[in-house]
N, C-alpha and C positions, 0 to 999 in steps of 0.2 A: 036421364043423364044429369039434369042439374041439381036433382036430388040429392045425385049420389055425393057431386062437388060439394054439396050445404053441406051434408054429414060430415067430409071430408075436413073443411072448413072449422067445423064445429070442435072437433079432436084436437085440432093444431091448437087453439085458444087455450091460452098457457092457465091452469088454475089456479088462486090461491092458495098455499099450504098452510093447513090448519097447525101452528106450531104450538099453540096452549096445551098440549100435554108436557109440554118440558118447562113451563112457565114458572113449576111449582120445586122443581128440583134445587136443591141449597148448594151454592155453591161457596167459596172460602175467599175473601179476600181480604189482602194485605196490603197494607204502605209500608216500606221499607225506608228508613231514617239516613240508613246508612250500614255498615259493615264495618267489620275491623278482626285482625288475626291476632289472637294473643295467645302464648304459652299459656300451660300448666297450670306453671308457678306463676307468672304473673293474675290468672282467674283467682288462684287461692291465696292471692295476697289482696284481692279487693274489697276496701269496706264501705260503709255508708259515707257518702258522701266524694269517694274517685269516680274522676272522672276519665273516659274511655272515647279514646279522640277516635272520630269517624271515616270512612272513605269522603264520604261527599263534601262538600263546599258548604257554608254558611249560604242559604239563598235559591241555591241549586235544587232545581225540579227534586220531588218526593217521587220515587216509582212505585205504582202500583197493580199487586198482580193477582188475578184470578185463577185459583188453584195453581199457585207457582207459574204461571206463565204471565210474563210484563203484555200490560192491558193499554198502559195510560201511564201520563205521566201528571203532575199537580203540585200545590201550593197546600200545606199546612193553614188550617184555616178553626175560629175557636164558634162550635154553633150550640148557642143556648149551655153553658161552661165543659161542652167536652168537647175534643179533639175531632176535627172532619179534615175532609179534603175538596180540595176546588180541581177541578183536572182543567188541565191546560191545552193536553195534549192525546190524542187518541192515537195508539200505534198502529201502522197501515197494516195489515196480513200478512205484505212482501217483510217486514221487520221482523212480524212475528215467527213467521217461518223460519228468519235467519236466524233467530236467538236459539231454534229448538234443533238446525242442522249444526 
């Protein structure tokens, strides 16, 4: 009988899940600067050098999103002379879920 309990025992022990098959898969991400709605006419009146005012704030968190879903939020940051991001902020699940209901 305490056999059987060991065995029993032994099943319940939660195992590791090997997740390095998905380690390798690409996924898309983006920082978003900011938005903005413009007509038509206004796109085909833009040349070098207009500028195209934003939703966001000067200073205000960058958001950024993994396969279009918001991940994280961050700071605009310059590494080795191109453009990175610093994340500030990682979105809880409860957020992320809200964004997609």
């Amino acid at each position: 009988m305490s056999e059987k309990l060991a065995l029993e025992d032994e099943k319940e022990v939660p195992q590791p899940k090997n997740l390095d098959f998905i380690m390798d898969i690409p996924l898309q991400l983006t920082v978003e600067l900011g938005r903005s709605k413009l007509l038509v006419r206004d796109v085909l009146q833009l040349n070098q050098g207009s500028v195209v005012e934003l939703t966001k704030l000067a200073g205000e968190p960058l958001d950024v999103f993994v396969n279009s879903k918001l991940v994280a939020r961050g700071e605009a940051v310059v590494v080795n002379d191109k453009f990175g991001i610093r994340l500030l902020d990682i979105v809880s699940p409860n957020e992320r879920v809200d964004k997609v209901l």
